[in-house]
Phi, psi and omega in degrees: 000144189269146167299136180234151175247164208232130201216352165285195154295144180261165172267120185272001162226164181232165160299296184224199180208116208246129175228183199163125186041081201260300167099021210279103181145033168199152183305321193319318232271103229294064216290313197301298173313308173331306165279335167290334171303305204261011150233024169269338196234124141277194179175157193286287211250148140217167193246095185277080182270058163117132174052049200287303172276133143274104169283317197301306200267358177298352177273325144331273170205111167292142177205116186194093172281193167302313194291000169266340170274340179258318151002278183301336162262001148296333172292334209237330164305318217287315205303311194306316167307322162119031168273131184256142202232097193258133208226130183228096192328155162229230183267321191293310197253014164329315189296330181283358180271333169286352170263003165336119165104011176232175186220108154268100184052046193075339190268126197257124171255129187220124123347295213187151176220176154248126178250128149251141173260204168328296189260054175042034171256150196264119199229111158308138181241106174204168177290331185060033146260019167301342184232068148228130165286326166321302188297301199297329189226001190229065157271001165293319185319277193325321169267354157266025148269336157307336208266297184280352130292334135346286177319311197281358181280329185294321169286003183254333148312303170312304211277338177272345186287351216222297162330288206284352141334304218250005153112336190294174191248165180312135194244134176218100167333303195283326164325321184271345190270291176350303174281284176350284188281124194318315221286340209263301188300346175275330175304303172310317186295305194293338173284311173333295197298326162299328165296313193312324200247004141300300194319282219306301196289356145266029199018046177257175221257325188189156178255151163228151220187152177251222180061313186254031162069359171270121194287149196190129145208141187204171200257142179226073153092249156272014156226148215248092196301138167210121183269176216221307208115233148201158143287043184234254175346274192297299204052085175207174198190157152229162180241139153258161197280226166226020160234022158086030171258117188294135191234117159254122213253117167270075176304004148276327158326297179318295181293338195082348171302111185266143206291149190281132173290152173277147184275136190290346181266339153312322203285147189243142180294140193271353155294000000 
């Protein structure tokens, strides 16, 4: 059955629910929409896959209004309710892997998991930023690339600030360098594809999977690749249904809501 993305009224409980790079401790991290996502949508399991916190930049500029705590205890209400809640670290949250393979307060920490869905196919659950080289052997790299995304947001900011003049909606640069640009468009391919050939070496069906903030599901042959997205941008989740079909849900789309900009120097690196 083909995937489909969901731009509609939405289904308001799901089998499960897959989120990711929420960034929550910046300014970027769209916290206020997040909650308004988690009290239109439930779910039997969700799946927090990776840079749920930015440790890296809270060591930086610490940022932690009221609404990031209420996230996170909207998140620990849904568990209290009998929602099972699996939180699977990533590099901004790197620090959180040692607690892998334990359980705190119904929330189960995994490396990594296999979710079968409804109709019985099998999807690696992971953040991937284990197959980014950047991250694994370069990481200073990784943080001057924090850096020059910061810069290109301060100018995107500037440029939407002009946008919302003429009435028009938010514009996202780096969303646009992406698609655009070789080196960014080749870079998402080699990472796709390092998944891609994860999934296959686990004999799984499809990968689901974070880190680079590009919301994605698309079919690669025998496997059916999918990105969750981000809360700094994307506003975006994917769901499954209760007959095991995935749905990528644009909650600014749904709600009508446009993403609020972020102070450029708040902003988190999508790696």
């Amino acid at each position: 059955m083909r995937e489909r993305a969901l731009t509609a009224e939405p289904t308001k409980h799901y089998r499960t629910l897959f989120l990711s790079d929420i960034h929550l401790g910046t300014k970027a991290c769209q916290a206020e929409a997040l909650l308004d996502f988690l009290r239109k949508f439930d779910a039997d399991t969700i799946y927090l896959v990776g840079d749920v916190v930015d440790f890296w930049r809270i060591k930086r500029v610490p940022h932690w209004p009221q609404a990031h705590n209420d996230v996170i205890q909207k998140l620990l209400r849904k568990v209290r309710k009998g929602s099972q809640l699996i939180f699977i670290p990533g590099n901004h949250d790197e620090a959180l892997r040692s607690y892998c393979g334990q359980q705190f307060g119904g929330v189960e920490f995994k490396l990594n998991d296999i979710h079968e869905t409804a109709d019985g196919r099998r999807f690696l659950v992971m953040h991937g930023d284990e197959f980014d080289v950047v991250i694994r052997y370069v990481k200073w790299l990784a943080l001057l690339g924090d850096w020059a995304y910061v810069t290109a947001l301060g100018v995107n900011t500037a440029f939407n600030k002009v946008r919302r003049g003429f009435g028009l909606s938010y514009w996202s640069l780096s969303g646009y360098l992406k698609h655009k640009v070789k080196k960014a468009v080749n870079y998402i391919g080699d990472f796709e594809n390092a998944l891609i050939g994860e999934a296959r070496r686990q004999n799984a069906d499809g990968v689901i999977c974070g880190h680079i903030h590009h919301p994605a599901m698309r079919q690669f042959e025998d496997i059916l690749y999918v990105n969750t997205g981000d809360w700094v941008e994307s506003g975006t989740a994917v769901g499954e249904t209760m007959d095991g079909r995935l749905e990528m849900i644009r909650w600014m789309d749904v709600s009508g809501q446009q993403r609020r900009p972020a102070e450029p120097q708040d902003i988190t690196k999508a790696a």
